[in-house]
N, C-alpha and C positions, 0 to 999 in steps of 0.2 A: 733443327728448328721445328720441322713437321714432330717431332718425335713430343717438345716442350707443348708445343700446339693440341697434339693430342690428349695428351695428358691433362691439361689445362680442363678441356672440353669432357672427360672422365670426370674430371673431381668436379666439375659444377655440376653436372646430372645426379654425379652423387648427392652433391649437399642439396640440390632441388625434391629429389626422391627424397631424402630423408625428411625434410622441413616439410613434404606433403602426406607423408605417410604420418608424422605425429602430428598435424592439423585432424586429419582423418580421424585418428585415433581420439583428439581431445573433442571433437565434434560429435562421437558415435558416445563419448563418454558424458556427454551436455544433454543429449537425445536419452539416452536411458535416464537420467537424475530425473529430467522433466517428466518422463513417463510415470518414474516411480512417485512423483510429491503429486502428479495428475489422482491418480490413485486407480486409471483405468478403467478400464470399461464404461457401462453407466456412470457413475460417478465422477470420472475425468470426463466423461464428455457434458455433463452438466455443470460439473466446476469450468470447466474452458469457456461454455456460454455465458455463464458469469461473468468470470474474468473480462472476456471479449465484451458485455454487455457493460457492464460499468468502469471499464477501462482498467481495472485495477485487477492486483492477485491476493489473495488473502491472507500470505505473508506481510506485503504493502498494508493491509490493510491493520492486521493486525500491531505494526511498525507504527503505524499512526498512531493509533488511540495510545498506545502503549498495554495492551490485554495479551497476557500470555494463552490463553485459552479461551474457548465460546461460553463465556458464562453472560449471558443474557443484564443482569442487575452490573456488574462490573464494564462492560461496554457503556451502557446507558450512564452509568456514573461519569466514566471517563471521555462520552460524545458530551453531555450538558457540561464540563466543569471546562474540554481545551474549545466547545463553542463558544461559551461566554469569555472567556479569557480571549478570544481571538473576535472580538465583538468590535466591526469598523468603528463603532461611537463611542467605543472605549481605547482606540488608537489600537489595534487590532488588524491582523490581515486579512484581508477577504481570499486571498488566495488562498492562506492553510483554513480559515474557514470552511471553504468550499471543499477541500482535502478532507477533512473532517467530515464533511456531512459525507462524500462521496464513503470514505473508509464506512461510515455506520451504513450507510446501503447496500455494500457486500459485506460484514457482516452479519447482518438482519438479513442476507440473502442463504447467507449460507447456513444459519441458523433455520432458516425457512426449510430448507432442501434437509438438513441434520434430519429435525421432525416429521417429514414425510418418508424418510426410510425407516424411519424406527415407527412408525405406526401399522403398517403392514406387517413387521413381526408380533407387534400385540393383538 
């Protein structure tokens, strides 16, 4: 009986080490992605205040408008055309409204921050 007992108490330590050691591992593996999409250094710590500052990340943000890329004319097309479409007096959300303005603010943020690294190299 001691013998069943022990053994019992073996195989759950096992399966408990195992299930904590790939947590670990997919958590250390969650911690690098973020680091690398941060972009590090300066730049991840001014994208992170971003993020932190208007609640949003610039994937979200880009997810909104629907803009694959920072192009300045193509945001601004696509913030005026889902604001008016989501315009409360046109039976409209004010929630994705308000999604939408926030998305064009980080945007327009990070566009801001784009053109001051690239002005020091000129």
């Amino acid at each position: 009986m001691a013998k069943y007992i022990a053994q019992i108490v073996i195989l759950g330590t096992q399966v408990i080490g195992r299930a904590f050691a790939r947590a670990l591992r997919q958590e250390f593996a969650a911690s690098q992605e973020a680091a690398r999409r941060g972009g590090g250094g300066q730049q991840g710590t001014s994208r992170a205040a971003a993020n932190a500052k208007s609640g949003i990340t610039l994937e979200e943000a880009q997810q909104i408008l629907n803009v694959d890329k920072l192009d300045p004319e193509q945001i601004k097309k696509q913030y005026e055309h889902l604001f008016r479409v989501n315009d409360k007096s046109k039976g409209g959300s004010f929630y994705i409204q308000s999604k939408v303005v926030r998305a064009k603010e980080r945007l327009d943020k990070e566009l801001e921050m784009k053109q001051k690294t690239e002005e020091p190299e000129k």
